[in-house]
Residue, then its C-alpha position, 0 to 999 in steps of 0.5 A: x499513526x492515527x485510526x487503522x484502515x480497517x477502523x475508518x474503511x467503512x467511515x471513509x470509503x463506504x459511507x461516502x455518497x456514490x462510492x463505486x470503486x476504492x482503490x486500497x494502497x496500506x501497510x507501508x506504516x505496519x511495515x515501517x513501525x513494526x517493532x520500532x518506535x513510532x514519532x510518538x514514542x510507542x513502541x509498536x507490535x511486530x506484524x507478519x505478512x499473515x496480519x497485513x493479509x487479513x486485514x486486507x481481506x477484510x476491507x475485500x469482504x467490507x468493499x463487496x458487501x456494499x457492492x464496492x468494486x476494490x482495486x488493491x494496488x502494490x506497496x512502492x519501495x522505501x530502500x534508503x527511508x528510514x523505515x527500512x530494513x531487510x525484514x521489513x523489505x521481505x514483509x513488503x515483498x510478501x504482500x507484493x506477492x499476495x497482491x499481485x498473485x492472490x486473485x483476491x482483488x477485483x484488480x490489481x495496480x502495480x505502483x512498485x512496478x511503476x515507481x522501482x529505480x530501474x535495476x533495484x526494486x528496493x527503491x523508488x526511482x530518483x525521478x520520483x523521490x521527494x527525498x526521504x524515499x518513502x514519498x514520491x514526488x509529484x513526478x512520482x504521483x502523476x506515473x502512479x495516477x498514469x498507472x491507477x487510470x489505465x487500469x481502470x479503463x480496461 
């Protein structure tokens, strides 16, 4: 859907006047598209938690060569969107896990943790649900601003 992150990371983060901190929040679309069919018609490439992690590593190494302090944040649930599946939530969990136990970041947010239907970590909270349960809802992005702020100020 458009130009990867990896293509447009230094154009659109690092190139900007003033850039201190980049906060990277990616993947649900690799996740979601992976071996299905995007709104185009293209059928897009299987990816693996090894493909999503080495492109994370890169916008790390892009983001420190230019001083860039980078916070990586979870990738929210999507139980219920149409994206879904249960290899695609394995994917999501992996990299979860990647995020928050690699020490590849200069900080970690949890928005999974922050956005989780209480007693399933599949789904996003109803309170936060702009109803496709893919995209929160405005509630939903005040609690991940809440959780990116305080993250931030320690």
């Amino acid at each position: 859907l458009g130009d990867s992150a990896l293509a447009r990371f230094r154009r659109d983060v690092l190139e900007q006047p003033g850039v201190g901190t980049a906060i990277v929040l990616i993947g649900i679309n690799d996740i979601g598209l992976s071996g299905s069919a995007g709104p185009d018609g293209v059928v897009y490439p299987q990816v693996s938690t090894a493909q999503l992690i080495a492109g994370y590593r890169e916008l790390i190494a892009q983001a420190r060569t230019d001083g860039v302090y980078i916070v990586g944040a979870t990738i929210p649930p999507f139980a219920g969107s149409t994206y879904f599946s249960p290899e695609k939530e394995r994917l999501r969990t992996e990299v979860n896990t990647w995020i928050r136990e690699s020490d590849a970041f200069d900080k970690v947010v949890d928005l999974e943790q922050a956005l989780t239907e209480p007693g399933d970590r599949t789904r996003l909270a109803a309170a936060f649900d702009s109803g496709d349960h893919l995209h929160p809802n405005d509630s939903g992005y005040r609690a991940m601003a809440v959780v990116i702020a305080r993250a931030l100020a320690t």
